[in-house]
C-alpha positions as CSV (number, residue, x, y, z in Angstrom):
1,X,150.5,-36.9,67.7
2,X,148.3,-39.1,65.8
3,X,146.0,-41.7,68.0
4,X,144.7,-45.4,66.2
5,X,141.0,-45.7,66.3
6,X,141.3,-48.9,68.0
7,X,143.6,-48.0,70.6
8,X,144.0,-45.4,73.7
9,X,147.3,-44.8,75.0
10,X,148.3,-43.4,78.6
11,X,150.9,-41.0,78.9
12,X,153.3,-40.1,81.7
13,X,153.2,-36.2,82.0
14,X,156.7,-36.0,83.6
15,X,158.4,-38.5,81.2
16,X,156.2,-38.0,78.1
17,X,156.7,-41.6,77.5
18,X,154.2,-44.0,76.7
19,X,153.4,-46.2,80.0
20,X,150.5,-48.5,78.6
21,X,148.8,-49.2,76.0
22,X,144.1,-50.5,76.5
23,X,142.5,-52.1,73.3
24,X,139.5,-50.2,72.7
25,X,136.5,-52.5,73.7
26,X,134.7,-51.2,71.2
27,X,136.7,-52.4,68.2
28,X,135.2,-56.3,68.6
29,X,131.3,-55.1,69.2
30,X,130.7,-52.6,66.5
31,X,130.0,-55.0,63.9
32,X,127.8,-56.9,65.3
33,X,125.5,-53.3,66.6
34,X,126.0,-52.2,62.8
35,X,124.7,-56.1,61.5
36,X,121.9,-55.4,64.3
37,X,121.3,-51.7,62.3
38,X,121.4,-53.1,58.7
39,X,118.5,-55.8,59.7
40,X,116.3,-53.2,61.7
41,X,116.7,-51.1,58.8
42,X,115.9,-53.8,56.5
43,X,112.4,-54.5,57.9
44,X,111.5,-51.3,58.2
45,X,112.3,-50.7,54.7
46,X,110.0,-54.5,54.5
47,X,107.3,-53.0,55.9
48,X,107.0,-49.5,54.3
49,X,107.2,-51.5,50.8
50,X,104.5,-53.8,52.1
51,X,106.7,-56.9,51.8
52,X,105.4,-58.4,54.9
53,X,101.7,-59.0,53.5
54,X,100.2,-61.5,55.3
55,X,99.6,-64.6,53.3
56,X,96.4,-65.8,54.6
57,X,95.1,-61.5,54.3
58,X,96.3,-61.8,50.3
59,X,94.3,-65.1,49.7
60,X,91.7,-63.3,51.4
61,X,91.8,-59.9,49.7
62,X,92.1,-61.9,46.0
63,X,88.9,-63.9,47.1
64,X,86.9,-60.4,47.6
65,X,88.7,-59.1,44.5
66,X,86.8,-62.3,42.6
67,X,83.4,-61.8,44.6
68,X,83.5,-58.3,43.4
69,X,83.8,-58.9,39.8
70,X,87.4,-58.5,39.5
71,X,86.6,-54.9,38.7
72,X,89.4,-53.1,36.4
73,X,89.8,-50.3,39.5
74,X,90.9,-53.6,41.4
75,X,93.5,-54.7,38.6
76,X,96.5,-53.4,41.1
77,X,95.5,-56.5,43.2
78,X,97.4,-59.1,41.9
79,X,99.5,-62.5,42.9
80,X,102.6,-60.0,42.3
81,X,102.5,-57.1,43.9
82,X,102.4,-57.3,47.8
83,X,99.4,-56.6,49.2
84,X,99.8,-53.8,51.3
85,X,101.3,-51.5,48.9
86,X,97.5,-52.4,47.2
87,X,95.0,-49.4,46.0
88,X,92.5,-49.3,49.2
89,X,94.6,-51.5,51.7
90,X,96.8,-50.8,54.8
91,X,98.4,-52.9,57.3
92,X,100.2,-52.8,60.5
93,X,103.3,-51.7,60.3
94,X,104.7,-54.5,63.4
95,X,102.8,-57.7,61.7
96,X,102.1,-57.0,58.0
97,X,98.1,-58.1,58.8
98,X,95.6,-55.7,57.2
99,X,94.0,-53.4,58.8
100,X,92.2,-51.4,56.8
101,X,90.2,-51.9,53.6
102,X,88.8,-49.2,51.3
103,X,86.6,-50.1,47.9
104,X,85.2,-46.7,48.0
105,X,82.8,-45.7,45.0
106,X,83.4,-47.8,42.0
107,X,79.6,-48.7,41.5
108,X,80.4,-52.5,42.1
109,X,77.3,-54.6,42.1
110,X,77.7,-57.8,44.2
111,X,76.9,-59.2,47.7
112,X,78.9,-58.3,50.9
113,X,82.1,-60.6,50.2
114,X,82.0,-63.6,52.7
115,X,86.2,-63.2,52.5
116,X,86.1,-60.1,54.3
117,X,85.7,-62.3,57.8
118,X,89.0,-63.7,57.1
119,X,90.6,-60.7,57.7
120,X,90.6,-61.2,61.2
121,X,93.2,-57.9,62.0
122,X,90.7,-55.3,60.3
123,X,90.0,-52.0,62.3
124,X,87.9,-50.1,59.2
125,X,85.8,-51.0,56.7
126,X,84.6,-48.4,53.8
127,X,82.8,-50.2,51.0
128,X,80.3,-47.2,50.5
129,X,78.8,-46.0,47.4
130,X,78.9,-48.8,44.8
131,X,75.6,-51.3,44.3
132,X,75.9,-53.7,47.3
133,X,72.9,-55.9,47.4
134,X,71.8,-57.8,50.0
135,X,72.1,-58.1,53.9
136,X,74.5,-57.1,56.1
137,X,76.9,-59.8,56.9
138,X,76.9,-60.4,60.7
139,X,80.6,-61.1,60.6
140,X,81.2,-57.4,59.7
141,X,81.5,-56.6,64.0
142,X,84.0,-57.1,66.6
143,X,82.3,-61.0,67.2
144,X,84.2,-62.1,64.0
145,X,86.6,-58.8,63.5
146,X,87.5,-58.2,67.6
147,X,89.3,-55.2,66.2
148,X,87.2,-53.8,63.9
149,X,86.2,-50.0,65.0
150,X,84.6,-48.1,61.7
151,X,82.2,-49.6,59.5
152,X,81.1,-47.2,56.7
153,X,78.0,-49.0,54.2
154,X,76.3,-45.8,52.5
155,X,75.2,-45.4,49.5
156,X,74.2,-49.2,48.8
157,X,71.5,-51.5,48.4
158,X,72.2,-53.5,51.4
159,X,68.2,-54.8,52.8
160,X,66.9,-56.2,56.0
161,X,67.9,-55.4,59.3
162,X,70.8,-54.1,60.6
163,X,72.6,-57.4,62.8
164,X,72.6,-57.3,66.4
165,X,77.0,-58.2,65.7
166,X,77.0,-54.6,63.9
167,X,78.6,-52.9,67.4
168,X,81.5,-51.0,66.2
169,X,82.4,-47.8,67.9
170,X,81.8,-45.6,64.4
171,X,78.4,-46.7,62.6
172,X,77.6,-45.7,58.9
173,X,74.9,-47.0,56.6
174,X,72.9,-44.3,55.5
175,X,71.3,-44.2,52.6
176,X,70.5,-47.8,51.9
177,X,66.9,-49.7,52.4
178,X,67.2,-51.1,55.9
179,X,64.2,-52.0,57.6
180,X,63.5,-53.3,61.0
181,X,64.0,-51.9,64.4
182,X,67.6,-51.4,65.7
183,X,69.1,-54.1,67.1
184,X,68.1,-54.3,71.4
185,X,72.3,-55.6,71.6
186,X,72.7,-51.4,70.6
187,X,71.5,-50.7,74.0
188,X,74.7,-51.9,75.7
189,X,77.6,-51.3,73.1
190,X,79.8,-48.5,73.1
191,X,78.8,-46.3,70.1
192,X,81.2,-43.2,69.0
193,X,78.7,-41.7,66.1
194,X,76.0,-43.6,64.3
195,X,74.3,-42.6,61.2
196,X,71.7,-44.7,60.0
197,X,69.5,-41.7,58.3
198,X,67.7,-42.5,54.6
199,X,66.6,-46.1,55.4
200,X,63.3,-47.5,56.5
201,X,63.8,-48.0,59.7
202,X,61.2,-48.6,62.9
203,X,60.5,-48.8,66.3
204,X,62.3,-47.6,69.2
205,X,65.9,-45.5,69.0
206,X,65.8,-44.7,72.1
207,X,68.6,-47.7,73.2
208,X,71.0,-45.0,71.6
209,X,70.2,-42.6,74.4
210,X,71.7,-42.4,78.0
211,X,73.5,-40.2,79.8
212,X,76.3,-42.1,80.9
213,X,76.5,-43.2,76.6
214,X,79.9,-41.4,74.8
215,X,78.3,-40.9,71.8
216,X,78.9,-37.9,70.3
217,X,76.6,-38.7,67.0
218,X,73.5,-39.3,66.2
219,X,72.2,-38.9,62.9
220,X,68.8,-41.0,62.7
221,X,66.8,-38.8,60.0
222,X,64.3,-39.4,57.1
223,X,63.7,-43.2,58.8
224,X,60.3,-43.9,60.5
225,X,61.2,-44.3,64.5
226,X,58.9,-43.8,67.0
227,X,59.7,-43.3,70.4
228,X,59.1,-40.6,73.7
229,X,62.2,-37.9,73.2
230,X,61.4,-36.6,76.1
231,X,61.9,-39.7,78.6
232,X,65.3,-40.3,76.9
233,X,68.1,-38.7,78.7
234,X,70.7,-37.1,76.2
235,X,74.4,-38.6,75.9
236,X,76.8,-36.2,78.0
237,X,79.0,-35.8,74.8
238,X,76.4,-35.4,72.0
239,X,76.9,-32.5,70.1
240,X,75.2,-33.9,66.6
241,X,71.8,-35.0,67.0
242,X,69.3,-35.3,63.5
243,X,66.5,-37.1,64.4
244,X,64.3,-35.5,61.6
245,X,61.6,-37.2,59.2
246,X,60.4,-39.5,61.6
247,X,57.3,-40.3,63.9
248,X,59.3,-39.0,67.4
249,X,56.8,-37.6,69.7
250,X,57.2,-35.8,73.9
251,X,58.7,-33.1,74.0
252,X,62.4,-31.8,73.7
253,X,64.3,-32.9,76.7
254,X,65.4,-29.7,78.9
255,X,68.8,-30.9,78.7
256,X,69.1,-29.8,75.4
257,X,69.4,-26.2,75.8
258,X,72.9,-26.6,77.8
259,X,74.7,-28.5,75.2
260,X,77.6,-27.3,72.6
261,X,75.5,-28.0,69.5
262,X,77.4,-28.5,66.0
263,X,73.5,-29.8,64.2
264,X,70.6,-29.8,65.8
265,X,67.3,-30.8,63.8
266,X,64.0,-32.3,65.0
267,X,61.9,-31.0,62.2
268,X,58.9,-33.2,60.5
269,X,58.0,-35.2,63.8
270,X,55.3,-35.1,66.7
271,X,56.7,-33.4,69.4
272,X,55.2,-31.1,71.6
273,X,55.7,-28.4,74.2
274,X,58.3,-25.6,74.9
275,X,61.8,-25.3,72.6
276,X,64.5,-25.1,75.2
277,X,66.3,-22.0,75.4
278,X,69.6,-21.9,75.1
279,X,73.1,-20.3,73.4
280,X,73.3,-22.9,70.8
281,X,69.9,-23.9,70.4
282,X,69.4,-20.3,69.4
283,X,72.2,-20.8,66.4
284,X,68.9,-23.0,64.8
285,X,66.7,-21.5,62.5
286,X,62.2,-22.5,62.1
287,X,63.4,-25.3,59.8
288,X,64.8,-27.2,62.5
289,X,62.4,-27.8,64.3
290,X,59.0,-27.5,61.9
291,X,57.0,-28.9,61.4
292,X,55.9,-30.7,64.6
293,X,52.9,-31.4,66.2
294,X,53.2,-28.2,68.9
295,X,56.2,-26.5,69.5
296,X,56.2,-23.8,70.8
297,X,59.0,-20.7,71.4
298,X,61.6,-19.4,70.0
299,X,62.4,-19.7,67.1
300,X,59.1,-20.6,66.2
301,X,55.7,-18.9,67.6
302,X,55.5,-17.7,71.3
303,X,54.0,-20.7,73.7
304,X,50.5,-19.5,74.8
């Protein structure tokens, strides 16, 4: 016997007649959970094509499209296209609002565009390698971007000091001509990795050091700091530290020969006294650590 979709019947067993018949409840709701299906469906297939660019993020990505010469790599941003599906740009997939933006190595020669604060949903910033002149905008940090996490500047021509705003848990600007000491606001902010190495830097590094810091990063090399290594106490994640081609003088600190190095360099400085010995501070070769002003041990000459 054949049974209707919609309906469920209830049989006697000792007559094998029918003794009632129950409208399926489920006849009435299912198209309105199938309407419900079409319209999740429907953003999702919104979002993955980008079509919930925010407006104010497009005005703002075309205005750093102008400010960087409307160069041809850029030609995919246009009034058109929605701007998330845009060369170099992502967004949230819940709110359309960009999140990321990418003009990565296309030799563009302009200022830091002033549009970039008006993308006020950005978590990362890569505009490294091309010909950036100028300073650092203080607005690129979590004071005008409060979500902003990874900042990435090498390869420019970015001048003057790095702000005090620049805070953001991953740090890049190597390779530019920075000067200045590091902003004293670094001493309280909550770094992941930082890499300011190739600049002309001064002064004290040592606000990157502590040991309750979660740093795991620090590349500070061919800068000119200055500062007592061995009163700094060593971050209890670092596992990167390049400090060399600078004026760093004391001595290694002890703490150094228990940690899981991945790089390890403290060559062309002033330090002094005993290399500590350790499993991973043995994986370093001389050039690591000369020339100093005194080291002594392994693997350079035997302390006297």
């Amino acid at each position: 016997m054949w049974f209707s979709a919609s309906t469920l019947a209830v049989f006697s067993l000792t007559r094998n007649t029918t003794t009632m018949q129950l409208t399926n409840p489920c006849r009435r709701t299912m198209p309105f959970f199938v309407g419900v299906a079409v319209l999740v469906l429907a953003a999702a297939a919104a979002r993955a094509d980008g079509a919930l660019c925010d407006k104010s993020d497009k005005a703002a990505l075309l205005a750093i499209k102008s400010a960087l010469g409307n160069h041809p790599d850029l030609s995919g941003w246009n009034s058109t296209a929605p701007c998330c599906a845009w060369p170099g740009i992502s967004c949230s997939a819940t709110t359309g609002r960009v999140t990321e933006l990418t003009v990565f190595a296309l030799n563009i020669s302009a200022p830091v565009p002033a549009a970039i604060a008006n993308l006020t949903a950005l978590q990362s910033v890569n505009l490294a390698y091309n010909r950036l002149y100028g300073r650092i905008p203080e607005f690129l940090g979590p004071r005008a971007l409060p979500d902003i996490t990874f900042l990435r500047l090498d390869g420019n021509r970015l001048d003057g000091p790095i702000p005090p705003t620049a805070t953001v848990h991953d740090l890049s600007v190597v390779g530019n001509r920075l000067t200045g000491p590091l902003p004293a606001a670094f001493a309280g902010a909550e770094f992941g990795s930082v890499d300011v190495a190739d600049n002309q830097l001064t002064g004290d590094a040592s606000v990157l050091f502590g040991a309750r810091k979660r740093v795991n990063s620090l590349r500070l090399s061919r800068n000119r700091f200055a500062f007592d290594l061995g009163r700094v106490e060593l971050p209890g994640k670092l596992d990167i530290l390049a400090v060399d081609h600078n004026m760093i003088y004391g001595a290694i600190p002890a703490a150094a020969a228990t940690r899981k190095w991945l790089a390890f360099d403290v060559s062309y400085n002033n330090l002094c006294g005993p290399i500590p010995q350790g499993r991973y501070t043995h994986r370093f070769g001389p050039r690591h650590f000369a020339p100093n002003k005194c080291l002594c041990g392994r693997p350079l000459a035997p302390c006297s």
